[in-house]
TORVO-139438 format. One record per residue: residue number from 1; residue in three letters; chain; x, y, z of N, C-alpha, C in turn. Coordinates in nm, 2 decimals. Each point is the difference from the previous one (the first is absolute). Example, Ala and Ser with C-alpha at 12.3 -4.5 7.8 and 13.67 -1.06 7.14 Angstrom:
// TORVO-139438
R   seq   type   mol       nu       nv       nw      cau      cav      caw       cu       cv       cw
R     1    Ala     A     1.32    -0.57     0.78    -0.09     0.12     0.00     0.09     0.12     0.00
R     2    Ser     A    -0.04     0.11    -0.07     0.09     0.11     0.00    -0.08     0.11     0.08
This chain:
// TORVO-139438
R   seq   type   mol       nu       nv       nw      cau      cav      caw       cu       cv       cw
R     1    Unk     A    14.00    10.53    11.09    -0.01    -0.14     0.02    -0.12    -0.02     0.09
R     2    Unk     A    -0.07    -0.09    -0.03    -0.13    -0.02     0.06     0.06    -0.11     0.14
R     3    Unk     A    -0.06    -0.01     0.13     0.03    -0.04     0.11    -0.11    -0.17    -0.03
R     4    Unk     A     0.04    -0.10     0.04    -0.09    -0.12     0.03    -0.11    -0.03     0.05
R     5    Unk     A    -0.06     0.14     0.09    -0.11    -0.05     0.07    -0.11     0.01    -0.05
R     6    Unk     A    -0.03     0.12    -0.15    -0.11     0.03    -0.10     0.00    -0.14    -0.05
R     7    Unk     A     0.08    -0.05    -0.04     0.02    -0.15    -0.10    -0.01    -0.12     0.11
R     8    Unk     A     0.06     0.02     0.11    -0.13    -0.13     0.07    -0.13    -0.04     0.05
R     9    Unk     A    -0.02     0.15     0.01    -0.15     0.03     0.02    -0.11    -0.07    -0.11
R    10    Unk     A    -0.10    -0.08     0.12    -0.10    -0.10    -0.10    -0.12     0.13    -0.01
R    11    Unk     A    -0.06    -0.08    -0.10    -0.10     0.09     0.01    -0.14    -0.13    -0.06
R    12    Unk     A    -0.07     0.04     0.09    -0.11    -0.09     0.04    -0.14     0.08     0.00
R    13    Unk     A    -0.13    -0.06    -0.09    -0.15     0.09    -0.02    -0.03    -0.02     0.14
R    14    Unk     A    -0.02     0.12     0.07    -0.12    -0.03     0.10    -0.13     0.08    -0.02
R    15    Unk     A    -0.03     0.06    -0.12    -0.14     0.03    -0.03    -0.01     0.02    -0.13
R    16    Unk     A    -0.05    -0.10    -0.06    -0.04     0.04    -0.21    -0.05     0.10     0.03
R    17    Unk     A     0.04     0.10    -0.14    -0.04     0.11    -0.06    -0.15    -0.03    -0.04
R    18    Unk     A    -0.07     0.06     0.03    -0.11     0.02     0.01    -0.12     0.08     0.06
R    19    Unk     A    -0.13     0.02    -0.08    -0.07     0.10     0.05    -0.10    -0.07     0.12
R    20    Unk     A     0.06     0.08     0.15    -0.04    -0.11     0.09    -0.17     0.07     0.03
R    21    Unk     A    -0.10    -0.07     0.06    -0.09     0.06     0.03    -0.03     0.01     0.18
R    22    Unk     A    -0.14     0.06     0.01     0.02     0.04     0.15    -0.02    -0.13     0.10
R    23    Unk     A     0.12     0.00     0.12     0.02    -0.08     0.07     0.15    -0.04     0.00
R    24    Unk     A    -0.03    -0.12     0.08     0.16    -0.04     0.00     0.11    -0.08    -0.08
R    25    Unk     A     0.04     0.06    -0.06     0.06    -0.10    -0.10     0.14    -0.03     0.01
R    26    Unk     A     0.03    -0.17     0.05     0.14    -0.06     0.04     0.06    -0.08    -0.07
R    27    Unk     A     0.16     0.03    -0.02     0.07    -0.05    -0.07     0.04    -0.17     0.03
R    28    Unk     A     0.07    -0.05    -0.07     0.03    -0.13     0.05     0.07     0.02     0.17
R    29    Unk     A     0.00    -0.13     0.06     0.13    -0.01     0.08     0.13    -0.03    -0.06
R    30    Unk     A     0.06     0.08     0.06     0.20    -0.01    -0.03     0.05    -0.11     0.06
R    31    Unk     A     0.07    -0.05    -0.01     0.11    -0.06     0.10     0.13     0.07     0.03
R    32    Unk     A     0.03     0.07     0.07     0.08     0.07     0.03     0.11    -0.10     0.07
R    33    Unk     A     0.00    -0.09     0.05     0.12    -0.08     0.03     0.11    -0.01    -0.06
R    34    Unk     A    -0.02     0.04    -0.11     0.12     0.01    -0.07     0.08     0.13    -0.03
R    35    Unk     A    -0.03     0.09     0.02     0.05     0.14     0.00     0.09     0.00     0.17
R    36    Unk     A     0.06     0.13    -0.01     0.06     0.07     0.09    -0.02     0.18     0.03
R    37    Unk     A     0.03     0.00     0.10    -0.03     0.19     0.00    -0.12     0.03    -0.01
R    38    Unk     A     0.03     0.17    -0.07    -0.16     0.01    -0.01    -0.08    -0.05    -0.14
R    39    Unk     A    -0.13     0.02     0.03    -0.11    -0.04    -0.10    -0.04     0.13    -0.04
R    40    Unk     A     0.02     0.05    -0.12    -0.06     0.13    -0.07    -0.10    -0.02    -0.13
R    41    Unk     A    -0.11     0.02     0.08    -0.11     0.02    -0.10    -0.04     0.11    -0.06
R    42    Unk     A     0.03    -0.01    -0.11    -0.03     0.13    -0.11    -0.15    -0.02    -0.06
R    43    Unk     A    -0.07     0.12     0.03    -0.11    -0.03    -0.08    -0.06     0.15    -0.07
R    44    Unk     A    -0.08    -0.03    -0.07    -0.03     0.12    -0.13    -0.14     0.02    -0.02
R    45    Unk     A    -0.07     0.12    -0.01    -0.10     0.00    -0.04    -0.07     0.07    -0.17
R    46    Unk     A    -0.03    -0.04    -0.08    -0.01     0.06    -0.08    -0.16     0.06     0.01
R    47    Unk     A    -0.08    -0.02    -0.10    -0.14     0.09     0.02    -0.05    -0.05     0.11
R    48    Unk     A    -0.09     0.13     0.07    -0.05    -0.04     0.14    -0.09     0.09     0.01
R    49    Unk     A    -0.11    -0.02     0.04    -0.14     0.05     0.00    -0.04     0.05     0.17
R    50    Unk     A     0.07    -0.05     0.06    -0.06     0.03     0.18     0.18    -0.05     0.07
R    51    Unk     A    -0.01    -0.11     0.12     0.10     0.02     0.03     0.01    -0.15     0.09
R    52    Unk     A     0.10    -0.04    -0.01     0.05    -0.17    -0.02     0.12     0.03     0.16
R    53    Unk     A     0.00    -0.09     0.11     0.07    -0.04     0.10     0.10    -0.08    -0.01
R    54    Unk     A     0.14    -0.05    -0.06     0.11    -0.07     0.01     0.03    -0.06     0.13
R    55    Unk     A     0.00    -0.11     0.03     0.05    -0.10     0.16     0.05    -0.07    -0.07
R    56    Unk     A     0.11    -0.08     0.12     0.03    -0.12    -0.01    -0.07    -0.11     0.10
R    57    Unk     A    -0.02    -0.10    -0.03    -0.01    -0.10     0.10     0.15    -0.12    -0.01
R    58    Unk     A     0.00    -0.05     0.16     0.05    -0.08     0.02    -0.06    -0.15     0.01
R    59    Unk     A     0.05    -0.14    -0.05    -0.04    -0.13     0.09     0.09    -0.11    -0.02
R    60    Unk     A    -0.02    -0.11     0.06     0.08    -0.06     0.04    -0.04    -0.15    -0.09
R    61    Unk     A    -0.08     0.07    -0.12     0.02    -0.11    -0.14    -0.03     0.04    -0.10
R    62    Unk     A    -0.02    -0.10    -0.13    -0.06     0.04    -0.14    -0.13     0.09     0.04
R    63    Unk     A    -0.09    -0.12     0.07    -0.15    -0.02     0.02     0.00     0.13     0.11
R    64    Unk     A     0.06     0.08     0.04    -0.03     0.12     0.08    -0.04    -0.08     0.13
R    65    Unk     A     0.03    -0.06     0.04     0.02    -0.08     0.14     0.01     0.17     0.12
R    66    Unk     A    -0.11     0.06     0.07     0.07     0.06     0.11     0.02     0.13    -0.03
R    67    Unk     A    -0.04     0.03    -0.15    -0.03     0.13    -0.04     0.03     0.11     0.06
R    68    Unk     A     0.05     0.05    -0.01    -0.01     0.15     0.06     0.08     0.12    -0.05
R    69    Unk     A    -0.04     0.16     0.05     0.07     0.14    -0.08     0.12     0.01     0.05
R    70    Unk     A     0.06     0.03    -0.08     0.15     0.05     0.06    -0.03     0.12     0.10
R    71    Unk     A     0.11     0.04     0.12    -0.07     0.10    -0.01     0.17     0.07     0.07
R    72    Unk     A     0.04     0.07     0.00    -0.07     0.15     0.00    -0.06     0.06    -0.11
R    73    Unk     A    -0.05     0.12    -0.01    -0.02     0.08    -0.11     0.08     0.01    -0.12
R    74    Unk     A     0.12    -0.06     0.02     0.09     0.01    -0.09    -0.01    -0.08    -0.11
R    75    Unk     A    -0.11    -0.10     0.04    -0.06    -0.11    -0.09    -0.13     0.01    -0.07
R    76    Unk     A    -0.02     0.14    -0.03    -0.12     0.03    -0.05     0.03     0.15    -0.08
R    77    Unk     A    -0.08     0.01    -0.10     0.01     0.14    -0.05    -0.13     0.01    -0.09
R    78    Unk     A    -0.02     0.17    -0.01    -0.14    -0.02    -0.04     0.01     0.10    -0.12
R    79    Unk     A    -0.08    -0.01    -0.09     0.05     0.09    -0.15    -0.15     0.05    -0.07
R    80    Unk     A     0.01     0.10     0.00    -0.12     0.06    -0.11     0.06     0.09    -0.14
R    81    Unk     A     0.13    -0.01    -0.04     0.05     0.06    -0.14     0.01    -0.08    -0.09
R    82    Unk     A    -0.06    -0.03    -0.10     0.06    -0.06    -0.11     0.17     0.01    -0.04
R    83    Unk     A     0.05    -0.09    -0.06     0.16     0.01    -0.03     0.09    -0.01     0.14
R    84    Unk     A    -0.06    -0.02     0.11     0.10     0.00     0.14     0.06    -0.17    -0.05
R    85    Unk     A     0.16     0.02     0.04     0.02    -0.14     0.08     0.10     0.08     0.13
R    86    Unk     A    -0.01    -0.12     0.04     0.05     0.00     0.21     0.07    -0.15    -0.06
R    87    Unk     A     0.05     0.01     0.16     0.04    -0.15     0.07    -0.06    -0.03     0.15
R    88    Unk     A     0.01    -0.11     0.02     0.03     0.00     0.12     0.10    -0.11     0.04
R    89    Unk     A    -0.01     0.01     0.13     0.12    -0.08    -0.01     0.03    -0.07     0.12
R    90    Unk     A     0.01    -0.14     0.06     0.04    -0.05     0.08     0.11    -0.10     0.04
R    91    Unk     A     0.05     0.00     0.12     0.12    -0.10     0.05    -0.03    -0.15    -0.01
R    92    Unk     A     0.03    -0.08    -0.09    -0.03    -0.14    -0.02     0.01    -0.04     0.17
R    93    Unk     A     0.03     0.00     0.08     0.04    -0.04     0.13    -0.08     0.04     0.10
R    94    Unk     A    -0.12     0.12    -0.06    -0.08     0.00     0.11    -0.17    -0.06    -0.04
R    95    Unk     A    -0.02    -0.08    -0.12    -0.07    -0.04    -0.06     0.02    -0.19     0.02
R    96    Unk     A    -0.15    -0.07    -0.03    -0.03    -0.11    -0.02     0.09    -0.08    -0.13
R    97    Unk     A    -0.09    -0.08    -0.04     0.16    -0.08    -0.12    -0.09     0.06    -0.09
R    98    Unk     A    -0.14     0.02     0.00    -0.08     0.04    -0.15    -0.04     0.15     0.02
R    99    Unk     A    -0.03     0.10    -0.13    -0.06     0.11     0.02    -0.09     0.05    -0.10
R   100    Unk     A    -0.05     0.09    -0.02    -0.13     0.04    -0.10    -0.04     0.14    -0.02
R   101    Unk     A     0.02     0.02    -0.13    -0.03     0.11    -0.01    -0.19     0.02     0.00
R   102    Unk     A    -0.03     0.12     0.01    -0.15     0.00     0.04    -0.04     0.17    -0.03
R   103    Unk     A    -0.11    -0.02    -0.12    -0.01     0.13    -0.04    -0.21     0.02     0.06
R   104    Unk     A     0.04     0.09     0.08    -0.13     0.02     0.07    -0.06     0.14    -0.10
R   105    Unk     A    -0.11    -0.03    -0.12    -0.09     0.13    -0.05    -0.05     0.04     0.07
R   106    Unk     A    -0.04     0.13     0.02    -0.09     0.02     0.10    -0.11     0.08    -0.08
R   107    Unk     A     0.01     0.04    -0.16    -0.08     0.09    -0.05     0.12    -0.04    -0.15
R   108    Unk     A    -0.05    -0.07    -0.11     0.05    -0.04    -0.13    -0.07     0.00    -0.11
R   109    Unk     A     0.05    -0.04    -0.09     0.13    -0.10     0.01     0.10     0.09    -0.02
R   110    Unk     A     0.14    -0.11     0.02     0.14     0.08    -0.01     0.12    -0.09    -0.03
R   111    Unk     A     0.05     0.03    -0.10     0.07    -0.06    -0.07     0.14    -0.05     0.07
R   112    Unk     A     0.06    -0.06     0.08     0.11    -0.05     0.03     0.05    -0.15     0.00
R   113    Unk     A     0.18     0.00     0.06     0.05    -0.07    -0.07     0.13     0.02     0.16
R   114    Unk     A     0.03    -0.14     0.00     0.12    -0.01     0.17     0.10    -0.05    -0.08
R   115    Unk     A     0.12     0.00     0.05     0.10    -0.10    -0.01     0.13    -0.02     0.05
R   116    Unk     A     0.00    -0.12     0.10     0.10    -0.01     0.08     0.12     0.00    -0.03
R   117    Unk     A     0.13     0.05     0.05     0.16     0.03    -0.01     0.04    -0.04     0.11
R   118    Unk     A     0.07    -0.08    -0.04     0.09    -0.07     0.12     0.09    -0.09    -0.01
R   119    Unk     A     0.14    -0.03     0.09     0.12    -0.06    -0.03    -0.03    -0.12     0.05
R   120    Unk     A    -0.02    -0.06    -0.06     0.02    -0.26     0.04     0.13     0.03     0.08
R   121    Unk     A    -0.02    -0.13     0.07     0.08     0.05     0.11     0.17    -0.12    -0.12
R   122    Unk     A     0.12     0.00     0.11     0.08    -0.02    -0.12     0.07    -0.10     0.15
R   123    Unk     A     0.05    -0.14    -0.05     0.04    -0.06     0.07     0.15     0.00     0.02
């Protein structure tokens, strides 16, 4: 029997699939107000030529009002394999209402793709 929390979990783009080139390339802002727990961002890389930096940022709107990295280190991961996916993953509670996924090239291009998992909160 499958348990409820796979099936309430949303899942939401925070980076089109695509071949990104060198620099920084950022996903929309989220609104996470609406979630609970934690925020797990799964992300994937398919072909990759050099090697691409994963962050999150935090802010406190659409418009990236106040911008800023998550941080500890636990908010960043860095990948030079083709075919890797990771997560990362953080506590909706220690975060702003908005967040962003943010793929830093540093040597490309490289093909990846985010997408957020997480439970709406339930009245």
């Amino acid at each position: 029997m499958f348990s409820g929390e796979a099936f309430a979990a949303a899942n939401i783009e925070a980076l089109r699939s695509t071949s990104w080139a060198v620099g920084a390339n950022n996903g929309p802002f989220i609104d996470v107000s609406q979630y609970e727990g934690d925020l797990k961002f799964v992300f994937n890389c398919g072909a990759i030529t050099g090697s691409v930096i994963f962050k999150l940022q935090d802010a406190t709107d659409s418009g990236g009002t106040g911008v800023a990295d998550l941080s500890p280190a636990v908010a960043s991961a860095s990948i030079t394999a083709a075919g890797t996916t990771q997560a990362l993953i953080v506590d909706k509670r220690k975060i702003r209402s908005h967040v962003r996924f943010v793929a830093t090239v540093t040597t490309g291009p490289v093909l990846a793709a985010a997408v957020l998992q997480s439970r709406q909160k339930t009245a």
